[in-house]
N, C-alpha and C positions, 0 to 999 in steps of 0.2 A: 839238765841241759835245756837251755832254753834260749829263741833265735828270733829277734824280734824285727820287723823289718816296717821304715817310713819311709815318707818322700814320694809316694804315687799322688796322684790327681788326673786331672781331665785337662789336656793341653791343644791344641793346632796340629797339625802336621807340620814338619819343617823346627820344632820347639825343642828343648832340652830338658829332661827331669834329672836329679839324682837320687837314685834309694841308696837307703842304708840297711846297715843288717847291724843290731848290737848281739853280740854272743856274752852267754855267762853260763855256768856251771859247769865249767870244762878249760882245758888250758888252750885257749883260741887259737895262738898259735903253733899247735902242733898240729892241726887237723888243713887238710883241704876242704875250700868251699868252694859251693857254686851258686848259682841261679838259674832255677827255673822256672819255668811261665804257661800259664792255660791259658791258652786265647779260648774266648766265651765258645763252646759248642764243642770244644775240638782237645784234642791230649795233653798232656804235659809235655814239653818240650823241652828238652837241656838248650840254655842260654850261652854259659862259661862256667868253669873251671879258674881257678889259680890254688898253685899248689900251697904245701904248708908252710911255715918259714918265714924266708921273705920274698915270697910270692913270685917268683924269676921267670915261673912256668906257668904259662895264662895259654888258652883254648879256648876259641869262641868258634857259635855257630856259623858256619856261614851269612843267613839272614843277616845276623849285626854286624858282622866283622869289618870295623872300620868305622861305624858309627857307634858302638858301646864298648867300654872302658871299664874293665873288672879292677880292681885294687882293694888292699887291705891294710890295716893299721892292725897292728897285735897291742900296740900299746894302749889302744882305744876298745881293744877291743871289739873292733867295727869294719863289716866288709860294706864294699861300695860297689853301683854300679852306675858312672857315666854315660847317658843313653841322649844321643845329639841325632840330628836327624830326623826324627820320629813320624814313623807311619802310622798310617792308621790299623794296616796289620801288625803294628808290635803292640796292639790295645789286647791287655792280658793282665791275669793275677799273677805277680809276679814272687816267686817263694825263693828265700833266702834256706838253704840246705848243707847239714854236714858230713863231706863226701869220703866215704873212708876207701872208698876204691872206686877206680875208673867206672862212672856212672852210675855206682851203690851210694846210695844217701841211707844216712841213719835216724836222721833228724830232719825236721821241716819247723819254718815258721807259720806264723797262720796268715802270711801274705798280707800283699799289698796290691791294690787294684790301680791299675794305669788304662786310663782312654784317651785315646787319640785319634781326633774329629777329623774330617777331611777337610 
């Protein structure tokens, strides 16, 4: 199994990134994913959830909810997260996870760093 994730950088506040997550070794679409993020000093934090499938069932944190946008392609193989808005508290490594139950991850990718300047 293996969960690769692009797309961070160093942006403004008020900017837009997109990660991605490529999945292989496994049948991508039968698993729920999610995204979670360490902002520098402080825990891991659950970002979103979308279920397996076709993804009908999404759960975000508070914090994002309404400026990030989880979605998946099964045929790509690739989960997504649309992050609009962006504070300089969502400046975090941000890990692409496969979630096999309500907030148990089995897997992790080796992240992506997102900063966001004020």
């Amino acid at each position: 199994v293996q969960l690769v994730e692009s797309g961070g950088g160093l942006v403004q506040a008020g900017a837009s990134l997109r990660l991605s997550c490529a999945g292989s070794g496994f049948t991508f679409g039968s698993y729920g994913l999610a995204w979670v993020r360490r902002p520098p000093g402080k825990e891991f934090e659950w970002v979103s959830t979308i279920n397996a499938g076709a993804g009908d069932i999404i759960v975000y944190h508070d914090s994002v909810r309404g400026r990030f946008t989880i979605s998946r392609d099964n045929a790509r193989n690739t989960l997504y997260l649309e992050m609009n808005s962006l504070k300089p508290e969502d400046t975090a490594v941000y890990y692409c996870v496969r979630e096999v139950n309500w907030l148990t991850f089995d897997y992790w990718g080796q992240g992506t760093q997102v900063y966001v300047s004020s």
